[in-house]
PQR file of N, CA, C, O and H, with PARSE charges and radii, in Angstrom:
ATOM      1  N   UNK A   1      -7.083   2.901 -12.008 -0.4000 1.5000
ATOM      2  CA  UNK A   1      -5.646   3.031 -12.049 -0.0000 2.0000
ATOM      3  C   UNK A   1      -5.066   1.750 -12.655  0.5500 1.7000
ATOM      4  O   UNK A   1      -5.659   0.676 -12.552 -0.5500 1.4000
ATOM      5  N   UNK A   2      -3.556   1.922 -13.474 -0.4000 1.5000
ATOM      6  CA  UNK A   2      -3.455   0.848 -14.183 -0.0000 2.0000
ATOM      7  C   UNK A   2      -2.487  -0.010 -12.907  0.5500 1.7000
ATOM      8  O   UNK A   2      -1.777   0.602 -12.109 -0.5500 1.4000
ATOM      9  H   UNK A   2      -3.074   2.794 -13.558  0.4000 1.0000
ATOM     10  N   UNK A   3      -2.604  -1.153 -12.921 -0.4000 1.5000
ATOM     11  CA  UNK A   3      -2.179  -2.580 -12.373 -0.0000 2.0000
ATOM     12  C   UNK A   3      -0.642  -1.759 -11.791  0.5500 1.7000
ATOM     13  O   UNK A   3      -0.287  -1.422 -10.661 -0.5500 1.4000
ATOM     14  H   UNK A   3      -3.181  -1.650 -13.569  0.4000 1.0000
ATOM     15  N   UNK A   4      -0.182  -1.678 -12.729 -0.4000 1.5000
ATOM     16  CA  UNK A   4       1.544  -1.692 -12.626 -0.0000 2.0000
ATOM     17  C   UNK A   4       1.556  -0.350 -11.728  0.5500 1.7000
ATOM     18  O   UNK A   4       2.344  -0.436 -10.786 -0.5500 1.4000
ATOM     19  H   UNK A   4      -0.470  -1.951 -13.647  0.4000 1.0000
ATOM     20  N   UNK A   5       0.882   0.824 -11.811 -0.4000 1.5000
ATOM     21  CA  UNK A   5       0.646   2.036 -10.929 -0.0000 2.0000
ATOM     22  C   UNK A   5       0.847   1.492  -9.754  0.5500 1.7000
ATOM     23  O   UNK A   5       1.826   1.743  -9.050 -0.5500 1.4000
ATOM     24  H   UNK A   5       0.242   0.894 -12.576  0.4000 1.0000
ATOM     25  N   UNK A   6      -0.594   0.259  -9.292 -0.4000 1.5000
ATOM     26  CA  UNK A   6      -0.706   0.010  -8.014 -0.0000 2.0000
ATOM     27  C   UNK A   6       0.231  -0.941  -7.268  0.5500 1.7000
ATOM     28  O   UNK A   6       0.355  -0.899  -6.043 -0.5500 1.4000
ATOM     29  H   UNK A   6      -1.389   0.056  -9.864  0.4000 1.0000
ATOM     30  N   UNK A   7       0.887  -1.800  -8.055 -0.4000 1.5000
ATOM     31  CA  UNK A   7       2.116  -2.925  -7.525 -0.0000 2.0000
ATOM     32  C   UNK A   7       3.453  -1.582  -7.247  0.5500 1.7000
ATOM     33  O   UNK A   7       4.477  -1.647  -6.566 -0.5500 1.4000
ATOM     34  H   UNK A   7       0.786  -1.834  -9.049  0.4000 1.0000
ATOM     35  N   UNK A   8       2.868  -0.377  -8.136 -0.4000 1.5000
ATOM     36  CA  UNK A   8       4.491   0.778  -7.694 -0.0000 2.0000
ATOM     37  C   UNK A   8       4.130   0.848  -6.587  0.5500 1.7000
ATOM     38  O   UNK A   8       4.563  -0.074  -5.895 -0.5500 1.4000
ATOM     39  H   UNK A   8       2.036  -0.324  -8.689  0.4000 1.0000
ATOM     40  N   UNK A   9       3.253   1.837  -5.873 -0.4000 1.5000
ATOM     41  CA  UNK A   9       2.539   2.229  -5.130 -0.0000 2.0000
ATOM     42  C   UNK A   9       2.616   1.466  -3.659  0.5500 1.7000
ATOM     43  O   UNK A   9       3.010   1.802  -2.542 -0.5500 1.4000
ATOM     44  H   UNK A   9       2.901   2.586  -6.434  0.4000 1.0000
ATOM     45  N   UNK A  10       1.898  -0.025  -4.373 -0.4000 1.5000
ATOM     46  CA  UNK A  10       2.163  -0.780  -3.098 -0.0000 2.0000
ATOM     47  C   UNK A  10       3.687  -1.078  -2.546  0.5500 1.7000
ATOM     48  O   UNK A  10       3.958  -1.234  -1.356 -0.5500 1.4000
ATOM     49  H   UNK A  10       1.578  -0.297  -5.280  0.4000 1.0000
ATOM     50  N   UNK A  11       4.495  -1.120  -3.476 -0.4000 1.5000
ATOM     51  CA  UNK A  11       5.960  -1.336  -3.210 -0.0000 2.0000
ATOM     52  C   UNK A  11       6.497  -0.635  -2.491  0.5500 1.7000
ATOM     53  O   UNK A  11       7.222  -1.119  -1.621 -0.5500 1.4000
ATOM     54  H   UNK A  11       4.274  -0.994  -4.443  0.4000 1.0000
ATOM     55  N   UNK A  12       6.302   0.952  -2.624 -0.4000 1.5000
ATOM     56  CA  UNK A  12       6.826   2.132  -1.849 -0.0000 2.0000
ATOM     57  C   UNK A  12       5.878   1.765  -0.873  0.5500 1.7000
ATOM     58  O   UNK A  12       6.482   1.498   0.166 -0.5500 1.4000
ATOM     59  H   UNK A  12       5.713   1.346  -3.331  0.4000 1.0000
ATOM     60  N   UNK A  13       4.287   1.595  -0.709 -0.4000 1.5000
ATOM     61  CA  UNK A  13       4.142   1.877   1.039 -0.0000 2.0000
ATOM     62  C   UNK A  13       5.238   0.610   1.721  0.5500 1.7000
ATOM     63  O   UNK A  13       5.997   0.885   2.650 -0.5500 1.4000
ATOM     64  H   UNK A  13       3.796   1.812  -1.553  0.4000 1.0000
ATOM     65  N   UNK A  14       5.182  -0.616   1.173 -0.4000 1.5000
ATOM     66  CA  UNK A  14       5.958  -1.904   1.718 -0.0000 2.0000
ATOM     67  C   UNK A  14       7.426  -0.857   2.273  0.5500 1.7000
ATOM     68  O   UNK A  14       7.611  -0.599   3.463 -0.5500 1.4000
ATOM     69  H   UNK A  14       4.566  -0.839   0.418  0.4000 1.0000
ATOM     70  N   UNK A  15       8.194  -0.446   1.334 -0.4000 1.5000
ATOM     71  CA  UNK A  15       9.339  -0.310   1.805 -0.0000 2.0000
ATOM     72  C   UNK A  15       9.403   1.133   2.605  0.5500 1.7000
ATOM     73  O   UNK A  15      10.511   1.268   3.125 -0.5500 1.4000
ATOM     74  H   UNK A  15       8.044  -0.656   0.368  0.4000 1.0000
ATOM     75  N   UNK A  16       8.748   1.960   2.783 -0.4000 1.5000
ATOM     76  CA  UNK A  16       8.282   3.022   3.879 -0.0000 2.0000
ATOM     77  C   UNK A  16       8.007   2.436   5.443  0.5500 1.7000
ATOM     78  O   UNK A  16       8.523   2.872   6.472 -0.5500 1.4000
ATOM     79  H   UNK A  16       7.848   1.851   2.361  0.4000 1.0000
ATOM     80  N   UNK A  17       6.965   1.230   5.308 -0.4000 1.5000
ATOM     81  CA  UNK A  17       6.960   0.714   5.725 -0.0000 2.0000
ATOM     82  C   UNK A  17       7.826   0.177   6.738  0.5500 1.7000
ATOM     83  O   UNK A  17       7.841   0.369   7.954 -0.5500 1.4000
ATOM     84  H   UNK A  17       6.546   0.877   4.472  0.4000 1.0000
ATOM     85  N   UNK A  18       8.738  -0.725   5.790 -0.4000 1.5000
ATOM     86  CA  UNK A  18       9.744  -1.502   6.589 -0.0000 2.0000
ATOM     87  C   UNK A  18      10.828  -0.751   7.137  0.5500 1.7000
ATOM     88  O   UNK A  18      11.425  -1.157   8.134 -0.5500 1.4000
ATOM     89  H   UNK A  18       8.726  -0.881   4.802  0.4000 1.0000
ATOM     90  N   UNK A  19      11.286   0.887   6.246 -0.4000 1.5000
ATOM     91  CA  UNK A  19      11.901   1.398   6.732 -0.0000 2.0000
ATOM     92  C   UNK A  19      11.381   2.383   8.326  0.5500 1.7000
ATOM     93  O   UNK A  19      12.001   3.379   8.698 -0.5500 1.4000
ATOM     94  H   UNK A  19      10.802   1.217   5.436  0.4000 1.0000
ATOM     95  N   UNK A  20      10.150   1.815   9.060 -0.4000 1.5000
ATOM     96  CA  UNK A  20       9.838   2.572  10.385 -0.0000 2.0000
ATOM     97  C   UNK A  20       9.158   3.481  10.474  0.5500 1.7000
ATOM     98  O   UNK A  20       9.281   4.162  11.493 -0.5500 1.4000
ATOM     99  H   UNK A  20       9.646   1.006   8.758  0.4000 1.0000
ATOM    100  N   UNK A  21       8.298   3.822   9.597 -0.4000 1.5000
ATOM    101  CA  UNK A  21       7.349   4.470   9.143 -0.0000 2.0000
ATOM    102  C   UNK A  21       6.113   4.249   9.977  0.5500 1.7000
ATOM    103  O   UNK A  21       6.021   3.064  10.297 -0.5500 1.4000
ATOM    104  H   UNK A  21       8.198   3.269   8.769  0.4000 1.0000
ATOM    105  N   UNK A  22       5.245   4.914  10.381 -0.4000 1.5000
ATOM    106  CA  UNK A  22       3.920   4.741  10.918 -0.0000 2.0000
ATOM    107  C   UNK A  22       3.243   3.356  10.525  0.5500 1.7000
ATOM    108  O   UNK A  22       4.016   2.491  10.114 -0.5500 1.4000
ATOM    109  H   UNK A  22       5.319   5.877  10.121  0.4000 1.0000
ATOM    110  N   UNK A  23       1.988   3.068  10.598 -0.4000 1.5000
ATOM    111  CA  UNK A  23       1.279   2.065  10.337 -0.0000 2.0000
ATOM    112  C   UNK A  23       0.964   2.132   9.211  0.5500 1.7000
ATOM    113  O   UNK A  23       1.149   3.201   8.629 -0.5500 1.4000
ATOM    114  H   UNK A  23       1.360   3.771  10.932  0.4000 1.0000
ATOM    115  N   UNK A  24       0.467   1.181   8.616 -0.4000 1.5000
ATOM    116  CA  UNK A  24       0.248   1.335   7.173 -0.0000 2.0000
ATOM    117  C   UNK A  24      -0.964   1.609   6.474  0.5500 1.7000
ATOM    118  O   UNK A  24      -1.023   1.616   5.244 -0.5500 1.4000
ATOM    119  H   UNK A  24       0.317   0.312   9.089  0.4000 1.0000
ATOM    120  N   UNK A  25      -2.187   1.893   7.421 -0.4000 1.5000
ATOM    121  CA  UNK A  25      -2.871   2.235   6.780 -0.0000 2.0000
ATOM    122  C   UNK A  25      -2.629   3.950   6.528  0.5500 1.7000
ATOM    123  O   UNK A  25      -2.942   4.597   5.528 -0.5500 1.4000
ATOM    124  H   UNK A  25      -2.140   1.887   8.419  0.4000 1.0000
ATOM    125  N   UNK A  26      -2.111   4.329   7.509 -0.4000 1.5000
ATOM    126  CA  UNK A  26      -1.348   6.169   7.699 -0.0000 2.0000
ATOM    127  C   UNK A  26      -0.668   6.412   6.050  0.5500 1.7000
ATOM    128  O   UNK A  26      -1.101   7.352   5.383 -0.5500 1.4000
ATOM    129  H   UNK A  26      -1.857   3.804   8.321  0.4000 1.0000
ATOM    130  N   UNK A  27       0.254   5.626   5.565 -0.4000 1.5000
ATOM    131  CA  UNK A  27       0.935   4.862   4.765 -0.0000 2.0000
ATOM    132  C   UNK A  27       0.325   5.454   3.354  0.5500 1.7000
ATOM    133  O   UNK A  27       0.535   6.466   2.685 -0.5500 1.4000
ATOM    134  H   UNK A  27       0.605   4.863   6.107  0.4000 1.0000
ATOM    135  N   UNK A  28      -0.721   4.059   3.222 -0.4000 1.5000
ATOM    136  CA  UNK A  28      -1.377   4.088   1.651 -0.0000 2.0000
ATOM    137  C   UNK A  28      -2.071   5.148   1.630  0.5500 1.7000
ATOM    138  O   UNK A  28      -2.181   5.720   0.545 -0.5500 1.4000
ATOM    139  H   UNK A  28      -0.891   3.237   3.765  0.4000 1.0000
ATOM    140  N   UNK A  29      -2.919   5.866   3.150 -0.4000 1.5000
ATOM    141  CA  UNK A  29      -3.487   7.212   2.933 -0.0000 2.0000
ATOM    142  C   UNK A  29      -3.203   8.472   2.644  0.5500 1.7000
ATOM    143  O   UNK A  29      -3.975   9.330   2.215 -0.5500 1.4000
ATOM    144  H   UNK A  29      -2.830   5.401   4.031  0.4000 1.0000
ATOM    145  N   UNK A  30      -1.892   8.577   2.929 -0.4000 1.5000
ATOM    146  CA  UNK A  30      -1.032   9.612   2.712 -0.0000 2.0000
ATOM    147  C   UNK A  30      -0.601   9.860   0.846  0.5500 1.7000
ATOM    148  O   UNK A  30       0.082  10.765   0.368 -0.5500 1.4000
ATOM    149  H   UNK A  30      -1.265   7.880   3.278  0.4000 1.0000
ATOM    150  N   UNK A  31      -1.339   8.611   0.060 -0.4000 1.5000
ATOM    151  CA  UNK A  31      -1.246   8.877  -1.277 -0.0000 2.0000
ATOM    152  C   UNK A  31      -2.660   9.151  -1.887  0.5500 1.7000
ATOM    153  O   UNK A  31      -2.940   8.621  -2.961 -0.5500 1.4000
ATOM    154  H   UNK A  31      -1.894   7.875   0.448  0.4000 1.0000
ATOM    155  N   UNK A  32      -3.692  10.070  -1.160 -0.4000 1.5000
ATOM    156  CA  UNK A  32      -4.632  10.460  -1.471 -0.0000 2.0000
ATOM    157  C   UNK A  32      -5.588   9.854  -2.498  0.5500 1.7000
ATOM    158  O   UNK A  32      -6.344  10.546  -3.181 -0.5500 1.4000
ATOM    159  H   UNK A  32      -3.464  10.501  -0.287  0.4000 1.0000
ATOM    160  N   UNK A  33      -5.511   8.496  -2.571 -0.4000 1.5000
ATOM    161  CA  UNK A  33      -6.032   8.051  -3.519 -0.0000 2.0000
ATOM    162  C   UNK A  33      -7.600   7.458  -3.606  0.5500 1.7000
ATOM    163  O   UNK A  33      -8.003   7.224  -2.466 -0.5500 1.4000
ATOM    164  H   UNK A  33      -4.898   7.934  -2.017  0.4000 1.0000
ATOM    165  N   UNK A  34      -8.349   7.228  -4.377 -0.4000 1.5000
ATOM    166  CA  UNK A  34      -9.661   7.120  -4.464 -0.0000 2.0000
ATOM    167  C   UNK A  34      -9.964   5.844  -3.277  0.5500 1.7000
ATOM    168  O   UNK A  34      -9.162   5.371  -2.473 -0.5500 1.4000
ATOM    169  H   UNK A  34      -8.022   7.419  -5.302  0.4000 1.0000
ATOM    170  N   UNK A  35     -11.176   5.547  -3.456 -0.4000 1.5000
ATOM    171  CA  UNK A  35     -11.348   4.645  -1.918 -0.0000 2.0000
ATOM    172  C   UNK A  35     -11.074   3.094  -3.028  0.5500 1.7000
ATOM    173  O   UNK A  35     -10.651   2.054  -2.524 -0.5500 1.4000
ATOM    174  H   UNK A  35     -11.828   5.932  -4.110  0.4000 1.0000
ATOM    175  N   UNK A  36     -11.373   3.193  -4.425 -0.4000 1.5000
ATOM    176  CA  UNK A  36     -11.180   2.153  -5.217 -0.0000 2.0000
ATOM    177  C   UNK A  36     -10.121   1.270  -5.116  0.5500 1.7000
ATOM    178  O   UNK A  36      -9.894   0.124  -4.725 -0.5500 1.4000
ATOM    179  H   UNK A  36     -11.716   4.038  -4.834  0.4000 1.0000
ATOM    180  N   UNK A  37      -9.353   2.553  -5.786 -0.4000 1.5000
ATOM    181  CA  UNK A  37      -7.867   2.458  -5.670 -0.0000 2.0000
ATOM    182  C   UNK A  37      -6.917   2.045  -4.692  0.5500 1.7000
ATOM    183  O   UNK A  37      -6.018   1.223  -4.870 -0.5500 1.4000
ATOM    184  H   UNK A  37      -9.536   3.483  -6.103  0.4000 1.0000
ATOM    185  N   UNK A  38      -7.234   2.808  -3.414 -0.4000 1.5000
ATOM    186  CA  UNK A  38      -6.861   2.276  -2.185 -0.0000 2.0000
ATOM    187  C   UNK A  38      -6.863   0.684  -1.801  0.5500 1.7000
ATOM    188  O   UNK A  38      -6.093  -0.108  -1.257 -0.5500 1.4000
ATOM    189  H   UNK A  38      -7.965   3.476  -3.269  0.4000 1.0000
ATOM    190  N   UNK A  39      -8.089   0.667  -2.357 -0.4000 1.5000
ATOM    191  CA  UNK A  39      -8.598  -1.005  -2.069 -0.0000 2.0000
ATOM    192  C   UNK A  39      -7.408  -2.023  -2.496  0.5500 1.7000
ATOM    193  O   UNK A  39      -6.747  -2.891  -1.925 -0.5500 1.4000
ATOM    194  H   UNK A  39      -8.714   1.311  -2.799  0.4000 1.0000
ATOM    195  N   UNK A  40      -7.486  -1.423  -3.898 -0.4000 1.5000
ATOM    196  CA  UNK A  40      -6.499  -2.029  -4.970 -0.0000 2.0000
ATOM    197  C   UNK A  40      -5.246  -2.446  -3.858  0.5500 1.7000
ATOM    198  O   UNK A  40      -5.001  -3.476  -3.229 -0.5500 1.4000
ATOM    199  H   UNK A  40      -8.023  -0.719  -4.362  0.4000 1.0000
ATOM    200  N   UNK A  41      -4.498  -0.921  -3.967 -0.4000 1.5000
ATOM    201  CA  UNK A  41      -3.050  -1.133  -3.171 -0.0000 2.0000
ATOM    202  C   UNK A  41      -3.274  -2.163  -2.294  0.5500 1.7000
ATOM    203  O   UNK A  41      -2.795  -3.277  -2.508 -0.5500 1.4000
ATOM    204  H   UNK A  41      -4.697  -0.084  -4.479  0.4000 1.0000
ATOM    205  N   UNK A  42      -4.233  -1.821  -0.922 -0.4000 1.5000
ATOM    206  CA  UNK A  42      -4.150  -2.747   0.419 -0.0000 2.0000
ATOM    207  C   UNK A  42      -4.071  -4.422  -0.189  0.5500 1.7000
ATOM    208  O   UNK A  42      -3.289  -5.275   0.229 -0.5500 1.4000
ATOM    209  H   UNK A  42      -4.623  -0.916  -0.748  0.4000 1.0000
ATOM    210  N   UNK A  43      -5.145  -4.618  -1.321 -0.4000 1.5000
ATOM    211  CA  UNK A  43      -5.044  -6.131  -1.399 -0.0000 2.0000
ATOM    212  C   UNK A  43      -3.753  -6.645  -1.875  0.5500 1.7000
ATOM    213  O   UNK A  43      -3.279  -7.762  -1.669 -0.5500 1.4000
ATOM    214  H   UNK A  43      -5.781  -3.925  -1.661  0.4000 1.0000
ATOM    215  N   UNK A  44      -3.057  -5.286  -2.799 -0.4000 1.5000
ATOM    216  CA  UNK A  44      -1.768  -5.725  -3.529 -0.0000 2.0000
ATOM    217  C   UNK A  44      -0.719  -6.195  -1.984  0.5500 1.7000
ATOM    218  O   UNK A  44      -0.533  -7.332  -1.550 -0.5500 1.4000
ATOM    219  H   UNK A  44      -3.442  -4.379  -2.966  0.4000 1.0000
ATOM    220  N   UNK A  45      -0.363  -5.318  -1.616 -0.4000 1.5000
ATOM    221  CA  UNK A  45       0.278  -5.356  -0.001 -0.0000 2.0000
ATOM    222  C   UNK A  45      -0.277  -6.452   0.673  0.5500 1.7000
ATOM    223  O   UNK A  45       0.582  -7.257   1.034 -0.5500 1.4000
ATOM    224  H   UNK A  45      -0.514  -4.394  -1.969  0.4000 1.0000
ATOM    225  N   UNK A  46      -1.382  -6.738   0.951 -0.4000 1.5000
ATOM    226  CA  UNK A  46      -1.519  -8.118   1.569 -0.0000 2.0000
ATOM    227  C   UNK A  46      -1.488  -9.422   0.533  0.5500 1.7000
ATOM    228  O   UNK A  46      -2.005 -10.485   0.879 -0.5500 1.4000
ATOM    229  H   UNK A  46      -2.080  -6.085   0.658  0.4000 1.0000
ATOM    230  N   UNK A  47      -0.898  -9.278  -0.657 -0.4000 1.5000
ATOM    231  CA  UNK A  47      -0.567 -10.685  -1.330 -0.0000 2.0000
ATOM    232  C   UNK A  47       0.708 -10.391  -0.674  0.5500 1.7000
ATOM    233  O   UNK A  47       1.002 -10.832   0.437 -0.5500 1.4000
ATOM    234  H   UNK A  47      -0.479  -8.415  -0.938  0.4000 1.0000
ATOM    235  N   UNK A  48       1.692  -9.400  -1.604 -0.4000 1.5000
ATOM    236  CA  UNK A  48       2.750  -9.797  -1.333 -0.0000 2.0000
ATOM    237  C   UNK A  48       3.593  -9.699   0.364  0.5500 1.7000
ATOM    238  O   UNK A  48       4.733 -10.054   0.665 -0.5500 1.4000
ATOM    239  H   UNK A  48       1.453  -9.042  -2.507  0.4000 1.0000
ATOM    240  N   UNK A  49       2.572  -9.114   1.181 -0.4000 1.5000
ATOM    241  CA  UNK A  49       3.233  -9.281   2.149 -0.0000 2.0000
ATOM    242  C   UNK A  49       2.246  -9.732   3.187  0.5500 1.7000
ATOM    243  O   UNK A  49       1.566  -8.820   3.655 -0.5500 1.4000
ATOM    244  H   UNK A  49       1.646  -8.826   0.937  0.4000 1.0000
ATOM    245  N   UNK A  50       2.041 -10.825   3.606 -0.4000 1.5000
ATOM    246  CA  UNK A  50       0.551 -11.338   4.568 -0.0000 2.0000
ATOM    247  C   UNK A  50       1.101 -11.481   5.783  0.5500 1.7000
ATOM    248  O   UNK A  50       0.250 -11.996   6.510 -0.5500 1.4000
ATOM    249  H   UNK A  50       2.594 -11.566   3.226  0.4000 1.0000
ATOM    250  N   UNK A  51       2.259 -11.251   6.461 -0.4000 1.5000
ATOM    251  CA  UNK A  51       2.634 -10.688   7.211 -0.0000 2.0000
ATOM    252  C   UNK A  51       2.094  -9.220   7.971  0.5500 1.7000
ATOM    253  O   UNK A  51       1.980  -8.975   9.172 -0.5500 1.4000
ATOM    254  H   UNK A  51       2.950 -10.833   5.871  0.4000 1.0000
ATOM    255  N   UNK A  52       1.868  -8.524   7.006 -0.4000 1.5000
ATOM    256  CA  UNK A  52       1.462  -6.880   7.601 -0.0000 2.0000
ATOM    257  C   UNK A  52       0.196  -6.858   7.056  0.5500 1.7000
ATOM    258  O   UNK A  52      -0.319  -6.988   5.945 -0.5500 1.4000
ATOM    259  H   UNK A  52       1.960  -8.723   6.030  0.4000 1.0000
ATOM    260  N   UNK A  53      -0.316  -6.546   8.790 -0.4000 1.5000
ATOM    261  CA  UNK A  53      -1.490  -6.325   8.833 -0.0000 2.0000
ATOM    262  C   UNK A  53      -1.776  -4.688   8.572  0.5500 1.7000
ATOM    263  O   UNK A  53      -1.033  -3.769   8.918 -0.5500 1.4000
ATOM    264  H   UNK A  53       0.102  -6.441   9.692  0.4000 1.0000
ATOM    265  N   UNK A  54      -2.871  -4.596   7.967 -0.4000 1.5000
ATOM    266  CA  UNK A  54      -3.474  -3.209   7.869 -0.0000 2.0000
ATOM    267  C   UNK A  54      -4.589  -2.897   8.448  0.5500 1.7000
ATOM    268  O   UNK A  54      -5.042  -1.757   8.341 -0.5500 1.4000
ATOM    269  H   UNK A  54      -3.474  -5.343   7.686  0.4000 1.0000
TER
END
């Protein structure tokens, strides 16, 4: 998946997220995405937010 896909991606779980949403791994799983990919998002989400744990 290209870069900019996964910083979208991660952005919407962040702000799902913050808006009270389940946990976040519930979150990035709910976008059915490869286990690769997934990876991708979670590390994107823990740069920009190392606050939330997954």
């Amino acid at each position: 998946m290209a870069m900019y896909k996964v910083r979208i991606i991660a952005n919407a779980c962040i702000t799902r997220y913050d808006g009270g949403e389940r946990n976040l791994l519930d979150i990035v799983n709910s976008y059915n995405l490869s286990t690769d990919d997934a990876t991708l998002v979670k590390t994107e989400i823990a740069t920009k937010r190392p606050d939330i744990t997954i």
